[in-house]
MIVOGU-88561 format. One line per field, with one value per residue: z, x, y of N, C-alpha, C, O in turn. Coordinates in pm, 1 decimal. Layout:
! MIVOGU-88561
nZ	c(Z  ...)
nX	c(X  ...)
nY	c(Y  ...)
caZ	c(Z  ...)
caX	c(X  ...)
caY	c(Y  ...)
cZ	c(Z  ...)
cX	c(X  ...)
cY	c(Y  ...)
oZ	c(Z  ...)
oX	c(X  ...)
oY	c(Y  ...)
This chain:
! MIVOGU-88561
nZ	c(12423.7  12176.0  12071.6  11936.6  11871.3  11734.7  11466.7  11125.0  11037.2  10854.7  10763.2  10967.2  11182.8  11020.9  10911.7  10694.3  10462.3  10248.8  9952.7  9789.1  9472.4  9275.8  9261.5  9503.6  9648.1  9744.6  9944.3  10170.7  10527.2  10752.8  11127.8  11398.4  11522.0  11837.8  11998.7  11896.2  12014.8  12063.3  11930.8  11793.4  11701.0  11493.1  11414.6  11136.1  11062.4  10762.0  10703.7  10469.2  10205.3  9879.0  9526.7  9208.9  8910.9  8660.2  8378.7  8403.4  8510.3  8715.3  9124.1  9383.1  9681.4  10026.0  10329.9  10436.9  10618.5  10809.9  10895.6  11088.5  11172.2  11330.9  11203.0  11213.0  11155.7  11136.0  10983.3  10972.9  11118.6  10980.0  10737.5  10622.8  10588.5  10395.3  10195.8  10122.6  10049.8  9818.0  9668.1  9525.6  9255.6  9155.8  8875.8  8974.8  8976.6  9229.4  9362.2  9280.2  9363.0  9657.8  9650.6  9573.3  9765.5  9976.5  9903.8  9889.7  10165.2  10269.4  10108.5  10216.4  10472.2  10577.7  10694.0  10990.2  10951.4  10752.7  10665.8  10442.0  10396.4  10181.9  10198.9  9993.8  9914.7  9769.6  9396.3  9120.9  9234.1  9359.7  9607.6  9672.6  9826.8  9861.9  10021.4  10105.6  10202.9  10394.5  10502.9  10682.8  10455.9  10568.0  10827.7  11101.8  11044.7  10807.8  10776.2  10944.8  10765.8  10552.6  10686.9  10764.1  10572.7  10428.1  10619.1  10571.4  10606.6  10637.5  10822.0  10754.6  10845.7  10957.5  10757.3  10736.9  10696.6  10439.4)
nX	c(-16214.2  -15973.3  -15682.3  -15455.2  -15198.4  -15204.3  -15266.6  -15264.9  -15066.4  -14906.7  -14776.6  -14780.6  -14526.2  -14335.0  -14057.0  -13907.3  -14083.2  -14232.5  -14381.1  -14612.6  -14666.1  -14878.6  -15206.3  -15358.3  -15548.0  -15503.9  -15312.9  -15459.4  -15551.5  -15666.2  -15812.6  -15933.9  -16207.9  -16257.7  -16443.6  -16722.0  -16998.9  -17068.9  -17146.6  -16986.9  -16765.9  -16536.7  -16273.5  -16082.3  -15819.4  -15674.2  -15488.2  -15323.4  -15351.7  -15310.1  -15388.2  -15405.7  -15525.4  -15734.0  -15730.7  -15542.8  -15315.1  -15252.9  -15125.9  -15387.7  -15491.9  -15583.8  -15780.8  -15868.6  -16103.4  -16243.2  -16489.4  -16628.4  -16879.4  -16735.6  -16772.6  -16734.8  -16475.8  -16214.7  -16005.9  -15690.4  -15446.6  -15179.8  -15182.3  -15406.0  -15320.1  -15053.8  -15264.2  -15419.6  -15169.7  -15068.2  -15275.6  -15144.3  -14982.9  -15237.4  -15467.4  -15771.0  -16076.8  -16209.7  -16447.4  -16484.4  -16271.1  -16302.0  -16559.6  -16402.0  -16299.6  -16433.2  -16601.6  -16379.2  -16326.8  -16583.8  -16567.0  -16348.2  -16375.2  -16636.7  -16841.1  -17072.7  -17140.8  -17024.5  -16848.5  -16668.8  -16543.3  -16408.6  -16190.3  -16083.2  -15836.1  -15851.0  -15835.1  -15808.6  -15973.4  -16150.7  -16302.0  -16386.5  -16571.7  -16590.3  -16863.7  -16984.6  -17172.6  -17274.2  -17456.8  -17509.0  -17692.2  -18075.0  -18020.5  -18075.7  -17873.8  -17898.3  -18051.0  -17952.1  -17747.8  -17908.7  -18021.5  -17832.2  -17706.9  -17905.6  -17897.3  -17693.2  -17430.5  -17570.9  -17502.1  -17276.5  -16915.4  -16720.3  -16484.5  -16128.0  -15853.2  -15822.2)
nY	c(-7080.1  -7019.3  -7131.0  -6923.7  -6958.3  -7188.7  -7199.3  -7148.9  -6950.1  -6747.1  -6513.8  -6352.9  -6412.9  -6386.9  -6311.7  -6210.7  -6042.9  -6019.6  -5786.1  -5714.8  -5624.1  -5619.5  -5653.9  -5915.6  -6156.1  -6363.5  -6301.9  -6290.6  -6384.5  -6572.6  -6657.1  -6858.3  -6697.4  -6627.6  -6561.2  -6643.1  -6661.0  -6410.4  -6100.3  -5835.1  -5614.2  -5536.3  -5311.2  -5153.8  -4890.8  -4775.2  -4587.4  -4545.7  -4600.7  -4663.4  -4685.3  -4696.9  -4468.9  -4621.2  -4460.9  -4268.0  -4317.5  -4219.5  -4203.8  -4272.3  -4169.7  -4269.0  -4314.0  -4586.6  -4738.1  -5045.7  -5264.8  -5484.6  -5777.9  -6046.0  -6385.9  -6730.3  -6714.5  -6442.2  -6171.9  -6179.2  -5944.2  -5830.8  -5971.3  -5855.8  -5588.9  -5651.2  -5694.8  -5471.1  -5336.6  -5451.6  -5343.0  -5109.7  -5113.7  -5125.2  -5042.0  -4922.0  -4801.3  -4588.4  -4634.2  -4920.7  -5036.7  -5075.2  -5179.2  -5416.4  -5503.9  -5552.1  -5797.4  -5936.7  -5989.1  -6088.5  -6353.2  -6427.0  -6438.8  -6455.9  -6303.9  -6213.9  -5937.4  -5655.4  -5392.7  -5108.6  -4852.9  -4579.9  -4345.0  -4090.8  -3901.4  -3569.0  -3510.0  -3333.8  -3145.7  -3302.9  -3496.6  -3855.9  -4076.2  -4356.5  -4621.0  -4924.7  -5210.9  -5517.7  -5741.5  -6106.7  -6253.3  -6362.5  -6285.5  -6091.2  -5932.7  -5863.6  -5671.7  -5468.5  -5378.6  -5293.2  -5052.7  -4903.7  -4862.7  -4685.7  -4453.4  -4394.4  -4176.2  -3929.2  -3723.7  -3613.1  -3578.5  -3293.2  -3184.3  -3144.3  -3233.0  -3209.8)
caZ	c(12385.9  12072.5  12083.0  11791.6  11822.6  11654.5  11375.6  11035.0  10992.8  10769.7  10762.9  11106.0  11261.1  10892.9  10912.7  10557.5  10464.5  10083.5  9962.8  9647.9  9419.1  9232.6  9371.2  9498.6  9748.9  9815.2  10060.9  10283.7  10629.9  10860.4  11222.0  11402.9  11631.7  12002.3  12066.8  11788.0  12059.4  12116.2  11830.8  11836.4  11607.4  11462.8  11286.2  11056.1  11010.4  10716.4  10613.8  10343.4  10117.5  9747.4  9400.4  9050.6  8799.0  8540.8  8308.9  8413.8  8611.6  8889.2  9197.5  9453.0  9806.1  10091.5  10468.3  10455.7  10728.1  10731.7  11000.9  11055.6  11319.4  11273.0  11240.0  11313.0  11122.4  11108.4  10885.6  11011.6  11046.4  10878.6  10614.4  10565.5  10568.6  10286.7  10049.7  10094.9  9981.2  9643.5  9567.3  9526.0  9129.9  9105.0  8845.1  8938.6  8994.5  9392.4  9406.0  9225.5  9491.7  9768.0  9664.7  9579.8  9904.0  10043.3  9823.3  9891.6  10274.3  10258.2  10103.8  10324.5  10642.2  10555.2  10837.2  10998.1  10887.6  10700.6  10622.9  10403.6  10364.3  10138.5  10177.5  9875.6  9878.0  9666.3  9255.4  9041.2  9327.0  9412.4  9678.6  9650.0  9970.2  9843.1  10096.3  10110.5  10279.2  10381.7  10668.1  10622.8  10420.2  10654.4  10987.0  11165.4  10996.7  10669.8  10796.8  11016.2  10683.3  10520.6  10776.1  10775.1  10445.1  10393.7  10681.2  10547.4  10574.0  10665.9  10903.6  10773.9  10963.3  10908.1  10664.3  10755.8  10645.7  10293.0)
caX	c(-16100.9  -15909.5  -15517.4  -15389.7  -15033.7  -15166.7  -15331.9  -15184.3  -15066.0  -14723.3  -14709.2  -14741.0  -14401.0  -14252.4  -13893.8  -13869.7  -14229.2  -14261.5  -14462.0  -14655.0  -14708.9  -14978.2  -15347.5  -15394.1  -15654.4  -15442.7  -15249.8  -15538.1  -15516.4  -15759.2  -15766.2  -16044.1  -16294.6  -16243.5  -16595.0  -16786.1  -17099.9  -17050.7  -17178.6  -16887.5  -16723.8  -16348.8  -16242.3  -15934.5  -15818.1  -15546.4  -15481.9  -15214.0  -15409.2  -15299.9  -15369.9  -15381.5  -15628.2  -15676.8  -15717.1  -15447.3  -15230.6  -15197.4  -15168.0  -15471.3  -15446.2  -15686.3  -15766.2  -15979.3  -16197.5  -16312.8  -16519.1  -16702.0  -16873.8  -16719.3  -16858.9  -16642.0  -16300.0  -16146.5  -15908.6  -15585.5  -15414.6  -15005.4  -15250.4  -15493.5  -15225.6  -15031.2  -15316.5  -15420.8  -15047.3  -15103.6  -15354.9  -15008.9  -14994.0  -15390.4  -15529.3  -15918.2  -16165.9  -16225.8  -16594.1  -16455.0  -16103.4  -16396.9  -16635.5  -16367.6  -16217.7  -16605.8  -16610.0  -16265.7  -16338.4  -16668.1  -16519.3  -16285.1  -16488.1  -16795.4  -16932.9  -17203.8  -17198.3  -16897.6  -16848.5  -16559.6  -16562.0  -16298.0  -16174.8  -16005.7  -15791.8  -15912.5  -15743.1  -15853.4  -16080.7  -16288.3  -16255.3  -16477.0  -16562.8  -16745.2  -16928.8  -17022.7  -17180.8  -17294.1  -17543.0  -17539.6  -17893.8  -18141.1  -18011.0  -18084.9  -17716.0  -17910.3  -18176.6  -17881.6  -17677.8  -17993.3  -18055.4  -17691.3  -17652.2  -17999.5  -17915.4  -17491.6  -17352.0  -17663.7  -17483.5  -17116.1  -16771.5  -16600.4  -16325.1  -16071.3  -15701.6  -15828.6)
caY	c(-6997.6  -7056.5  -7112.3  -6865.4  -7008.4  -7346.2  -7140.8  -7163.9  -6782.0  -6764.6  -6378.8  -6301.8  -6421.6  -6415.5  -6212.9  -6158.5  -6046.1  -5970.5  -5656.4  -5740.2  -5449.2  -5645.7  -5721.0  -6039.6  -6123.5  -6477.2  -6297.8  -6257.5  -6490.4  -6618.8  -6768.6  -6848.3  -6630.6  -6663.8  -6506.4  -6666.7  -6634.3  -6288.2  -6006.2  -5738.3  -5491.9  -5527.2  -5227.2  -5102.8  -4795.2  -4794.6  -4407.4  -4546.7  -4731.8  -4634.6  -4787.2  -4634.6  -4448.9  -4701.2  -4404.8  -4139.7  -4407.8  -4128.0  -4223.3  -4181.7  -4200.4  -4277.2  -4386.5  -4731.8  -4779.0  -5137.3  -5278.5  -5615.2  -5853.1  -6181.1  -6500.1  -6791.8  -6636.5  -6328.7  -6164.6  -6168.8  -5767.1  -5820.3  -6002.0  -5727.9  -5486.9  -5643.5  -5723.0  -5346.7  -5265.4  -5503.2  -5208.8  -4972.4  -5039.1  -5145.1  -4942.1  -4928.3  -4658.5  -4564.7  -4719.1  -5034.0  -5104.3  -5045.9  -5320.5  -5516.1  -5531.2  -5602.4  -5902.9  -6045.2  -6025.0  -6105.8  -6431.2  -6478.8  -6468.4  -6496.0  -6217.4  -6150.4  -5805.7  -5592.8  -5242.1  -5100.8  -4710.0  -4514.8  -4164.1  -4016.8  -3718.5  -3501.0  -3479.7  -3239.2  -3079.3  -3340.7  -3603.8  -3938.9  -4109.6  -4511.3  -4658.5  -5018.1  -5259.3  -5600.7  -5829.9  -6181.8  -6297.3  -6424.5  -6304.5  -5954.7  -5858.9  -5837.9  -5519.4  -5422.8  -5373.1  -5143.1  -4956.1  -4847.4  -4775.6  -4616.7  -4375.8  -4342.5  -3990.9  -3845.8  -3608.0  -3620.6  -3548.1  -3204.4  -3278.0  -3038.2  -3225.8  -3248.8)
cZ	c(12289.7  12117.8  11918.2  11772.4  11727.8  11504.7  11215.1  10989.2  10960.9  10720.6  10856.6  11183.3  11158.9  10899.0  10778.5  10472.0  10329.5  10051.4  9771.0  9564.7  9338.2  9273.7  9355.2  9674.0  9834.2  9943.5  10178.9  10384.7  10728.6  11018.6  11307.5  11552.4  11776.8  12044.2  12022.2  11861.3  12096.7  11968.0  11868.4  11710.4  11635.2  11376.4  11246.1  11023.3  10933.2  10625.0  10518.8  10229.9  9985.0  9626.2  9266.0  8964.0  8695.7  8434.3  8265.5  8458.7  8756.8  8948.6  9290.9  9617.0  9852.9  10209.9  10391.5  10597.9  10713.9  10884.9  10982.3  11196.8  11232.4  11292.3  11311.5  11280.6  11149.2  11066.8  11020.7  11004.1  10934.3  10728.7  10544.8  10483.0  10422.1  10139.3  10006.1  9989.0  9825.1  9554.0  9491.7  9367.4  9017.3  9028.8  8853.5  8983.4  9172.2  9437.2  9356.1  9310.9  9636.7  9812.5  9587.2  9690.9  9955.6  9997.4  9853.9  10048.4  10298.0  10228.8  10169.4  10453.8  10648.2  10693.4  10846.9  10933.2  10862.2  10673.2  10549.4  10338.9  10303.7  10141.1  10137.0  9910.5  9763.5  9519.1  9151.8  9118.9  9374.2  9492.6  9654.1  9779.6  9955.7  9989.5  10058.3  10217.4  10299.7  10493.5  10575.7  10639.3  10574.2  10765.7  10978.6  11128.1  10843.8  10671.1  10858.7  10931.3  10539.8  10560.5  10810.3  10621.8  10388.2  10475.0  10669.0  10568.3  10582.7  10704.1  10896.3  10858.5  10893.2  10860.4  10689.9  10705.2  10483.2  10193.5)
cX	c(-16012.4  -15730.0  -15470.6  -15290.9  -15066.2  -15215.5  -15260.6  -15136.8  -14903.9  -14708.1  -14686.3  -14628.9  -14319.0  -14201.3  -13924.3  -14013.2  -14183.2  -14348.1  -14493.4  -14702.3  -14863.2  -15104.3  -15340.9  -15478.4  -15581.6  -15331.3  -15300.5  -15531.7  -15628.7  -15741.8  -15951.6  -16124.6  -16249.5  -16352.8  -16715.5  -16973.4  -17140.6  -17084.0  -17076.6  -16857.2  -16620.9  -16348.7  -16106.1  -15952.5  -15749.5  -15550.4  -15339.3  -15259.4  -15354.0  -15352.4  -15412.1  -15517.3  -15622.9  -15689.7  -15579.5  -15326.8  -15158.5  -15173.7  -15285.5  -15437.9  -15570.0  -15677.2  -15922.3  -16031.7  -16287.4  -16353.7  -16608.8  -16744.2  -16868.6  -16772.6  -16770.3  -16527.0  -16322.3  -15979.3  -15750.8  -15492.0  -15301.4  -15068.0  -15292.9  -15379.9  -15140.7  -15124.2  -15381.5  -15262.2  -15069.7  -15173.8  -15268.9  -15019.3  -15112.1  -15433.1  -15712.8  -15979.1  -16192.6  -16350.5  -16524.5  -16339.5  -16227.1  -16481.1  -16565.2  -16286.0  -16322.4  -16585.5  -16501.2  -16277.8  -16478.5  -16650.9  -16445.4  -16300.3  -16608.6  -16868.3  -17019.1  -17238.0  -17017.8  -16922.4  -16720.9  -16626.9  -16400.2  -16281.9  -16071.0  -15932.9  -15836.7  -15762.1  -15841.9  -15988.6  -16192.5  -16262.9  -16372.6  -16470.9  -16671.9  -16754.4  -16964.9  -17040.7  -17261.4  -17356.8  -17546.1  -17723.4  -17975.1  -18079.3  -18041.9  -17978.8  -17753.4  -17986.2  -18056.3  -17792.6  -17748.1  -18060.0  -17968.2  -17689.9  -17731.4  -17964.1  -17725.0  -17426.1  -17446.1  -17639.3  -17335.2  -17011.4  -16744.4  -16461.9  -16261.9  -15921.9  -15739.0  -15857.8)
cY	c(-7075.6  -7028.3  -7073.9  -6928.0  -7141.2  -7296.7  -7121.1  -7009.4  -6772.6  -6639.9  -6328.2  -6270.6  -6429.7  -6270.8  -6140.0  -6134.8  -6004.6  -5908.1  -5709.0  -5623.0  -5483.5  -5695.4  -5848.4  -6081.7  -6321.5  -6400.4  -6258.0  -6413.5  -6458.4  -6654.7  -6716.7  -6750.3  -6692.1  -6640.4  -6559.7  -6641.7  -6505.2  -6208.3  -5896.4  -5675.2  -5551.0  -5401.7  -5184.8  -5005.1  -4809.1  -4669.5  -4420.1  -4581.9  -4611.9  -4727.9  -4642.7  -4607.9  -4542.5  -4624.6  -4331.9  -4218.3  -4299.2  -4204.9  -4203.5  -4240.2  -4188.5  -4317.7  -4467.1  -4744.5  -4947.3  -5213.6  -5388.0  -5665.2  -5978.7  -6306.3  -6640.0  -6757.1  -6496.2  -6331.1  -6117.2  -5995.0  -5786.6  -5860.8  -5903.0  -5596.9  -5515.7  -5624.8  -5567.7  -5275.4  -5356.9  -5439.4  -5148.5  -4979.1  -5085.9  -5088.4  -4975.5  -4763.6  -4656.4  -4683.7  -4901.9  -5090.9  -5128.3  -5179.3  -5450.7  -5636.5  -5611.4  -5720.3  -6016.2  -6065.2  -6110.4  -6258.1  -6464.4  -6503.5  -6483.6  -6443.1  -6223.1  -6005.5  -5731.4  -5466.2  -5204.3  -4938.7  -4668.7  -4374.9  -4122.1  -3931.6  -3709.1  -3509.1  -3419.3  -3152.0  -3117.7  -3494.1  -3714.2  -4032.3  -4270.3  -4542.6  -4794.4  -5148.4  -5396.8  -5697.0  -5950.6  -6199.0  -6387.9  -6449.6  -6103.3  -5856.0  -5780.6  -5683.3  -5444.3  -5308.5  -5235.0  -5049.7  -4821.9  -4765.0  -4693.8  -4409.2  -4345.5  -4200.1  -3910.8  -3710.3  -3646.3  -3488.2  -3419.3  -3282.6  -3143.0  -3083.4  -3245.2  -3121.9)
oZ	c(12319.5  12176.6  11820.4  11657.3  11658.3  11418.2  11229.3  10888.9  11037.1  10628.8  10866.9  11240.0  11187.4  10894.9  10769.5  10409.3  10323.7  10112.0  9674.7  9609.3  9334.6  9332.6  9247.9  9783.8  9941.8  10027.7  10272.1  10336.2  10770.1  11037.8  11295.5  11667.1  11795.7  12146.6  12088.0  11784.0  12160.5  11874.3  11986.7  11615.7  11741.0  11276.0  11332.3  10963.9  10983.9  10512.6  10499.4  10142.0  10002.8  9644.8  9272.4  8945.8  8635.2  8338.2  8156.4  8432.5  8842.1  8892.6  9291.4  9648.8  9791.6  10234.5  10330.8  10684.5  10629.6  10975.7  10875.1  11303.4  11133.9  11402.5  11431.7  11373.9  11179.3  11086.2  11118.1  10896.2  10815.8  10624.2  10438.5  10371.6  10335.1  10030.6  9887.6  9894.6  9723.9  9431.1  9377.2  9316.3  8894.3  9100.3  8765.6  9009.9  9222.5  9513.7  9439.3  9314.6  9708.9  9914.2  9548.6  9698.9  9978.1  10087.0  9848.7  10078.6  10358.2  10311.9  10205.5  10527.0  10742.4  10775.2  10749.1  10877.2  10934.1  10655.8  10592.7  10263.8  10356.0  10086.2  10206.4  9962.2  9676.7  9537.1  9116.0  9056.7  9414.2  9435.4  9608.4  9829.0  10010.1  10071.0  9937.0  10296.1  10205.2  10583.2  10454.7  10721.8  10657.6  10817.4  10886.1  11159.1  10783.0  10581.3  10816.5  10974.2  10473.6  10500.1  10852.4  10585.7  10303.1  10425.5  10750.8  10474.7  10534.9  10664.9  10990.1  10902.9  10770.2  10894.7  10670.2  10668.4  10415.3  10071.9)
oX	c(-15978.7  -15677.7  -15455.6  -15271.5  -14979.2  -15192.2  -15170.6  -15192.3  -14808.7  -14626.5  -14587.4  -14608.3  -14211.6  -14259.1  -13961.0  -14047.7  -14074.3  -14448.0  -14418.9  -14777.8  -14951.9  -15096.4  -15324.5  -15453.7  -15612.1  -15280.5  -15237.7  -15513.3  -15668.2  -15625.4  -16033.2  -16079.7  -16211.3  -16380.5  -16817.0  -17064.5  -17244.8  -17035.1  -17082.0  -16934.2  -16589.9  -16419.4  -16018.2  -16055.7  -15679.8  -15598.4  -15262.7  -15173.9  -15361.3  -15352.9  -15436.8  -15602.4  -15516.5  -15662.3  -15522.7  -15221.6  -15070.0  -15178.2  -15305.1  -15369.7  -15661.3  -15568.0  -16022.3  -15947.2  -16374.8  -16271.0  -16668.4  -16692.5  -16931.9  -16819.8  -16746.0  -16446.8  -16429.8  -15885.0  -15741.0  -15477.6  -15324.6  -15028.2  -15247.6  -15372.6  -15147.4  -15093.8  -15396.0  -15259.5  -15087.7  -15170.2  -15307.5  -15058.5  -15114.0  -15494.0  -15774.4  -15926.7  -16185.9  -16345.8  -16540.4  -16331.7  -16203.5  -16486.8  -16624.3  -16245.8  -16304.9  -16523.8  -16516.2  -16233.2  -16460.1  -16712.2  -16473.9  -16240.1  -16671.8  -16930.9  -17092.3  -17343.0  -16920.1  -17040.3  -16631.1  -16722.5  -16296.2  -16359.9  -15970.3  -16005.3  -15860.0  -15640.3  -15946.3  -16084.1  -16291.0  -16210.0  -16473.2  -16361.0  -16779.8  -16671.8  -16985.5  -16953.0  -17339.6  -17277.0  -17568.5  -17813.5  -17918.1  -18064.3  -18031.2  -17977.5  -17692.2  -17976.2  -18056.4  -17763.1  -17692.9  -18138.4  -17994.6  -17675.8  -17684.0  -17987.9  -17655.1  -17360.7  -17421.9  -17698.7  -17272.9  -17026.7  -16743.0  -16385.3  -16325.2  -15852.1  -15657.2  -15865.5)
oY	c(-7190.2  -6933.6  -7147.1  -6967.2  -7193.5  -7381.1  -7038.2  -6964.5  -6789.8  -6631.3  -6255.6  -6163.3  -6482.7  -6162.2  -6022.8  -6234.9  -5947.4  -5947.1  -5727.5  -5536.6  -5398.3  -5803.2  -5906.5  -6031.9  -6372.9  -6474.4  -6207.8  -6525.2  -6349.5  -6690.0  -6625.4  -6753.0  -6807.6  -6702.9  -6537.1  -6611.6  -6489.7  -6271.5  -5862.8  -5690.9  -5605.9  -5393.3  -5183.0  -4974.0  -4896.9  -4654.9  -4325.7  -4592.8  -4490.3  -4849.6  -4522.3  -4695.0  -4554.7  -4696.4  -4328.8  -4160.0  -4304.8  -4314.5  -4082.0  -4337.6  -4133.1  -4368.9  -4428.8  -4767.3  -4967.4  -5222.0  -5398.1  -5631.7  -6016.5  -6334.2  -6651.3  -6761.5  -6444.3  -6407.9  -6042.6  -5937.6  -5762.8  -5809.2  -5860.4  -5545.0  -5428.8  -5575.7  -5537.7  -5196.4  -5289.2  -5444.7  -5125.1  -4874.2  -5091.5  -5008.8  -5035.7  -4655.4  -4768.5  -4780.0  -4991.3  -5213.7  -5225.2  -5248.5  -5551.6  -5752.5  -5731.2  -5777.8  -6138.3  -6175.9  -6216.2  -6325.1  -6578.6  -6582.0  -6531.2  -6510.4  -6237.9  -5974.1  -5752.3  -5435.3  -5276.4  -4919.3  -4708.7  -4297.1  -4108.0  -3846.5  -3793.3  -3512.2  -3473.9  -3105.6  -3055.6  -3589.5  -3659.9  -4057.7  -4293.7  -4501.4  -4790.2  -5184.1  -5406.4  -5724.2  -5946.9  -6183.8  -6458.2  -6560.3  -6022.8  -5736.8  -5692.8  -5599.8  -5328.6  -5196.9  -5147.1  -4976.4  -4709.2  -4648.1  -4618.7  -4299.1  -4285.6  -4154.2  -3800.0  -3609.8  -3696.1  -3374.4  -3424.3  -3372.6  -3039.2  -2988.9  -3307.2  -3139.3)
């Protein structure tokens, strides 16, 4: 069992938290696994997520779903939570904020296996929903990872608030 309190985490118990409007994947935070022998699921819901058309500079809005089994880190939430808000005046394309998130966690924990799903509201009558996903190479996380994504949305959810 890991003692979080000794853990270097300087957003957590931080009063005066600062909200970055610009992406930056440095305000992501670590601490380490307590289970690291254990295979488990973490997941995030975050139905705020915003960032910007880099064409139109709309806004778009979305719930993030982002789900992982960790290896010896994991991402810290107050972390997660801000560097999602650094999206706010991101301008990228939906599929492109999606697998860049994948990428910056993916680096930062270096999982056994990650998932990061986006769901759009719809603009101009059409909602976009990326999908991406990730097993580390040469373990059971890697088939785990195309098995998933081969068989993705096969049998999708009624969308009914959209």
């Amino acid at each position: 069992m890991t003692d979080r309190t000794k853990e270097n985490l300087t957003l957590l118990r931080n009063k005066g938290t600062q909200y970055i409007f610009d992406y930056d994947p440095g305000l992501l935070e670590t601490f380490q696994n307590a289970h690291p022998d254990r295979d488990y699921f973490v997941k995030f819901n975050f139905p705020e997520f915003t960032s910007l058309c880099p064409i139109t500079h709309q806004p778009d809005f979305a719930t993030l779903y982002v789900s992982y089994v960790p290896d010896t880190r994991m991402v810290e939430s107050k972390s997660l939570k801000l560097y999602f808000f650094s999206f706010r005046n991101h301008g990228d394309f939906h599929e492109d904020c999606i697998n860049k998130i994948a990428d910056d966690l993916i680096q930062l924990m270096n999982p056994k296996y990650l998932e990061v799903w986006g769901k759009f509201l719809p603009r101009g009558g059409i909602s976009i929903d990326p999908y991406v996903n990730y097993g580390k190479k040469g373990t059971r996380w890697e088939q785990v990872a195309f098995d998933r994504l081969s068989h993705h949305d096969m049998y999708p959810e009624n969308v009914n608030n959209r």
